[in-house]
C-alpha positions as CSV (number, residue, x, y, z in Angstrom):
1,X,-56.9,-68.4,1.0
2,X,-60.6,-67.3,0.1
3,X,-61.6,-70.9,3.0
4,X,-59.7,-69.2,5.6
5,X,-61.2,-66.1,5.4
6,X,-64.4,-66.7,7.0
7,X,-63.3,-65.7,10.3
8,X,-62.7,-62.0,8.6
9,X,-65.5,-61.9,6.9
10,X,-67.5,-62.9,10.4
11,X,-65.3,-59.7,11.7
12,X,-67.1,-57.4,8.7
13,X,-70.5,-58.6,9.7
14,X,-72.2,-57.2,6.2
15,X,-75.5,-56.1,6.4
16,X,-78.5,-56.0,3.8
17,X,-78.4,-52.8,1.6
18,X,-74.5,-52.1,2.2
19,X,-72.5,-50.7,-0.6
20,X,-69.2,-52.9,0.5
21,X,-65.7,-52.9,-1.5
22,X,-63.4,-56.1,-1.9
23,X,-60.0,-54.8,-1.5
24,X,-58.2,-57.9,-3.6
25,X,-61.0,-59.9,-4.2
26,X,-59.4,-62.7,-5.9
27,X,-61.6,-65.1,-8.1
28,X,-64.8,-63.9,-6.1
29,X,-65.0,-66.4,-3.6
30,X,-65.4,-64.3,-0.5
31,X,-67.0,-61.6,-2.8
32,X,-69.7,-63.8,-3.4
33,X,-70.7,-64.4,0.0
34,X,-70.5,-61.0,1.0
35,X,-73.0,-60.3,-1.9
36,X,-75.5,-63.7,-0.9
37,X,-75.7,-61.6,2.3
38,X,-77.5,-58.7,0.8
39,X,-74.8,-56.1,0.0
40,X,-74.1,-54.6,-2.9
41,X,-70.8,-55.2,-3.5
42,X,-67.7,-54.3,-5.4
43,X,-64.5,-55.9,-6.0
44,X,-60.9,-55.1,-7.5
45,X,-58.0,-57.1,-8.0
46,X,-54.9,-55.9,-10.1
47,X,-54.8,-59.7,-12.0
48,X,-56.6,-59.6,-15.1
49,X,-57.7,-63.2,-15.1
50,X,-58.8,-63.0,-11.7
51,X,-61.0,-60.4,-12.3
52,X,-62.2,-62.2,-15.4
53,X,-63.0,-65.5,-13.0
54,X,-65.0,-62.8,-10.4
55,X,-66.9,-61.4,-13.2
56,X,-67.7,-65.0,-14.4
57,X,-69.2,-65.4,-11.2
58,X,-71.9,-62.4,-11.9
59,X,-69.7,-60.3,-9.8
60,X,-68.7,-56.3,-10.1
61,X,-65.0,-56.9,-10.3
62,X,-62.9,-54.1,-11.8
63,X,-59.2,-54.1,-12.4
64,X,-57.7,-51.9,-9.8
65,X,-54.6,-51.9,-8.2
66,X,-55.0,-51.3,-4.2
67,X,-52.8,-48.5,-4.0
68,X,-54.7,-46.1,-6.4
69,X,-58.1,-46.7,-5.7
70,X,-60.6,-44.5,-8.0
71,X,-64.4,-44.7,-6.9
72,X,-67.2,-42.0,-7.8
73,X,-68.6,-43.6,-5.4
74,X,-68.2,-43.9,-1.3
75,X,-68.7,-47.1,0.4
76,X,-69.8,-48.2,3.5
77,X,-67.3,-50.8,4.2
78,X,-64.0,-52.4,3.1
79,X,-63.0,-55.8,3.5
80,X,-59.5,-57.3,2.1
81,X,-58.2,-61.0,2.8
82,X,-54.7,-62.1,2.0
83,X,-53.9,-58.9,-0.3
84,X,-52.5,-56.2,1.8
85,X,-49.0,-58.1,2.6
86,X,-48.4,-57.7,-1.7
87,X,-48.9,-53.9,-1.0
88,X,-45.2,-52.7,-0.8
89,X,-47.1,-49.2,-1.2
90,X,-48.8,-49.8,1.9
91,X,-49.6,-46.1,3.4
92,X,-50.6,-44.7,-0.5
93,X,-52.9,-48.1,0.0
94,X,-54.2,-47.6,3.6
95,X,-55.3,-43.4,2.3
96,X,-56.7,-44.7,-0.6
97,X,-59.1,-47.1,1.6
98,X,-59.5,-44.4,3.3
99,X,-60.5,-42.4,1.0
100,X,-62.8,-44.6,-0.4
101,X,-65.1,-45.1,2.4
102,X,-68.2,-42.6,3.7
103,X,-67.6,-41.0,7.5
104,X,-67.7,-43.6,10.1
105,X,-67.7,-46.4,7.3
106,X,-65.2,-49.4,8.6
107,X,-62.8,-51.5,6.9
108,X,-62.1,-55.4,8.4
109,X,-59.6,-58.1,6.8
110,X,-56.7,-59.9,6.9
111,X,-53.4,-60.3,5.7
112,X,-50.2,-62.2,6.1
113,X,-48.8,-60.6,10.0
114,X,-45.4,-61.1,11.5
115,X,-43.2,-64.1,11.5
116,X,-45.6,-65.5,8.9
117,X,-43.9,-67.8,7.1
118,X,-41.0,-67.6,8.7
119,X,-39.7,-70.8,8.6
120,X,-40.8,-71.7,4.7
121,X,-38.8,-68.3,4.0
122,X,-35.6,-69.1,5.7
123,X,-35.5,-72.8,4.6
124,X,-35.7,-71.2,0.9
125,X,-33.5,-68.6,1.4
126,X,-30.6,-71.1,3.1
127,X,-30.7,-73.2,0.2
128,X,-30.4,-70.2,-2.2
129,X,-26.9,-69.4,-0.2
130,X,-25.8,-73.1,-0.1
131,X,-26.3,-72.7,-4.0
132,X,-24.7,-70.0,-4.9
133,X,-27.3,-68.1,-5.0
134,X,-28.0,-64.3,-2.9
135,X,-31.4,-64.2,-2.1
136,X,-33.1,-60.6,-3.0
137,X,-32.3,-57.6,-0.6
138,X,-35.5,-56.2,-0.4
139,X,-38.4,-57.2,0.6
140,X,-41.8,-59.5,-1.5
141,X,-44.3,-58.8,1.2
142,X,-44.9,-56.8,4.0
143,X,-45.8,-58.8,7.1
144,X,-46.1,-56.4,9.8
145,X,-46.4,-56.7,13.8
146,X,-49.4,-55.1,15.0
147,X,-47.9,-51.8,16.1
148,X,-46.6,-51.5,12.5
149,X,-50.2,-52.2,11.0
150,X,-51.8,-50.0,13.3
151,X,-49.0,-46.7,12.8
152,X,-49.5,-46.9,8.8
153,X,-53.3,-46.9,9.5
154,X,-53.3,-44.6,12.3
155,X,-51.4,-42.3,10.0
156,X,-53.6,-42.5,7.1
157,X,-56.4,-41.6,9.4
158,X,-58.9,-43.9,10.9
159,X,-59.6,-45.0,14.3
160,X,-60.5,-47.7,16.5
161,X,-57.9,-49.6,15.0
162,X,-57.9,-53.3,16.7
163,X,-55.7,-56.2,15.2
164,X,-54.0,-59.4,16.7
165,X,-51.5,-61.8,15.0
166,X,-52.8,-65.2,14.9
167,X,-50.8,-68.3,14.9
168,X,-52.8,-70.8,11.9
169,X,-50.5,-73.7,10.9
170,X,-52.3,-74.4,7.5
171,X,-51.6,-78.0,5.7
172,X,-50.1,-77.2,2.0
173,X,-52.8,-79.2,-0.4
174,X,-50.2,-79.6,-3.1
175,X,-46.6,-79.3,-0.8
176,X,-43.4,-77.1,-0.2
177,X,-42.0,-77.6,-3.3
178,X,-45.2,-76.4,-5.1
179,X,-45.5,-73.4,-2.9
180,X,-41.6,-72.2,-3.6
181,X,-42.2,-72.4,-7.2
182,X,-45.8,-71.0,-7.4
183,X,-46.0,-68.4,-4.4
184,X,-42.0,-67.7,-4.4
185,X,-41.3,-67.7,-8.3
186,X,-41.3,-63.9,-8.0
187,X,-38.4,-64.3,-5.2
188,X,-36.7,-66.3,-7.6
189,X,-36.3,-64.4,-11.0
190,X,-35.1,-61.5,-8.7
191,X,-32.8,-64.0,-6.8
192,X,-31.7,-64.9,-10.8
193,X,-32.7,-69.0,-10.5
194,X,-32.9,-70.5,-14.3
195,X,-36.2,-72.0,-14.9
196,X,-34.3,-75.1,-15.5
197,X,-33.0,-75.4,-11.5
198,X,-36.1,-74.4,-9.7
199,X,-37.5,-77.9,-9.3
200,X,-34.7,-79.0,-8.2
201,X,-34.4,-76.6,-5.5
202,X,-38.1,-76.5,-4.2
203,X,-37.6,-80.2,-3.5
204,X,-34.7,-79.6,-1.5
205,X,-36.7,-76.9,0.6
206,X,-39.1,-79.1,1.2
207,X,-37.1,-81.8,2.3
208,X,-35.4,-79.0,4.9
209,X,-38.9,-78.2,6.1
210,X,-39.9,-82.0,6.4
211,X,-43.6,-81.3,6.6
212,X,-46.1,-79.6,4.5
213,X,-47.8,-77.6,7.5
214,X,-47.1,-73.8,6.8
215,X,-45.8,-71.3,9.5
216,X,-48.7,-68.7,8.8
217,X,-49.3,-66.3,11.0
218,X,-52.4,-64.2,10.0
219,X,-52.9,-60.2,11.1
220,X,-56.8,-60.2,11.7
221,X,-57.8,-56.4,12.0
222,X,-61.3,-54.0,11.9
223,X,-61.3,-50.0,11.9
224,X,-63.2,-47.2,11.3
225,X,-63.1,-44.0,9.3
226,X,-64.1,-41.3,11.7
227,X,-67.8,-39.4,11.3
C-alpha cells in the first residue's frame, strides 16, 4: 500500500516547516517522505510492531488508535493512506482529525472507496456458503461512496470536501490465496474457519477469481478545517 500512495501524498503537497500528522502511518514508508520534504512530522498507527518498524526508521511514531486522537499539539495538515476503511468508528475518527488540526489546516489521503474489492469479497464469501460456512453479518471495513465519505466529514465539520472513487486494478505480488488468509484472516475467525481449513479454502478463492489482479477501487479525497 505505502507504493500506491504517491498520488495522495502529491494531493497533500507538504511544505518545508509543516507540522504534518500521519493518520495510520504504517512502517513509515510514506512518513518518511513526507519528513525528506521538510516537515516535521508525526505518525500513529494502533499496531505495535509497526510503530516499532516507523520508529526504526528515525521516525516520531506513537501508538494511537485513529479514533481517539490525543495531541497537545495542533497540526497543520493530516494525511492517512489505506487506514480509514479499518475505522468502523469512522465519525468519532473524522472529529478527532478534526480536532487535531489548526484553523484552515487540511487533511488529504486515501482509503479503500466503494465496490473495492468487490469481486475478491464475494468469491470468498461464496465459497464460505458452499462450505458450510455463514460469512460474518457485519461489516470488516468501511468502503464508502463519495456522498458517504463526504456526509461523515461534512458532519464532523470541515469544508471544501472533494473526493473521487478511482478504479486501480492492482497485481497481487504473492496471489488470492495469500491475500484471503493474510488480509481476510480477521473475516475468517468471526466466520469460525479452523486454522487447519483456511488453505484449503483460499486456494479455492483463487481459483474462482482466476487472476491475481485485485478489484480496488481507491477513494482519493483533500479538505479543510475552516479558519
Amino acid at each position: 500500500m505505502p507504493a500506491l500512495g504517491q498520488a495522495a501524498l502529491d494531493l497533500l503537497d507538504p511544505q518545508p516547516g509543516e507540522h504534518i500528522l500521519d493518520v495510520g502511518c504504517g512502517d513509515g514508508t510514506l512518513t518518511l517522505k513526507i519528513k525528506e520534504m521538510g516537515a516535521d512530522v508525526v505518525g500513529i498507527d494502533n499496531s505495535l510492531s509497526m510503530v516499532a518498524a516507523a520508529k526504526a526508521k528515525g521516525l516520531d511514531a506513537r501508538l494511537m488508535d485513529a479514533a481517539q486522537l490525543k495531541f497537545g499539539e495542533a497540526f497543520d495538515a493530516a494525511f492517512s493512506n489505506a487506514t480509514l476503511h479499518w475505522v468502523l468508528d469512522k465519525e468519532r475518527a473524522a472529529r478527532a482529525i478534526w480536532f487535531a488540526l489548526k484553523n484552515d489546516g487540511r487533511f488529504a489521503g486515501e482509503m479503500g472507496g466503494q465496490g473495492n474489492l468487490a469481486t475478491l469479497r464475494q468469491a470468498l464469501d461464496a465459497e464460505l456458503v458452499e462450505r458450510g460456512f455463514g460469512p460474518p453479518t457485519y461489516a470488516a471495513n468501511w468502503y464508502p461512496s463519495v456522498e458517504e465519505f463526504a456526509e461523515v466529514y461534512e458532519q464532523a465539520g470541515f469544508k471544501d470536501i472533494d473526493a473521487s472513487l478511482i478504479e486501480r486494478p492492482t497485481p497481487l505480488e504473492h496471489g488470492v490465496a495469500a491475500w484471503v488468509t493474510t488480509f481476510r484472516a480477521g473475516w475468517l475467525d468471526r466466520a469460525g474457519v479452523p486454522h487447519d481449513q483456511r488453505q484449503s479454502i483460499a486456494e479455492a478463492v483463487a481459483d474462482r477469481v482466476g487472476t491475481n489482479v485485485a478489484d480496488y477501487v481507491r477513494l482519493r479525497f483533500i479538505m479543510r478545517k475552516p479558519k
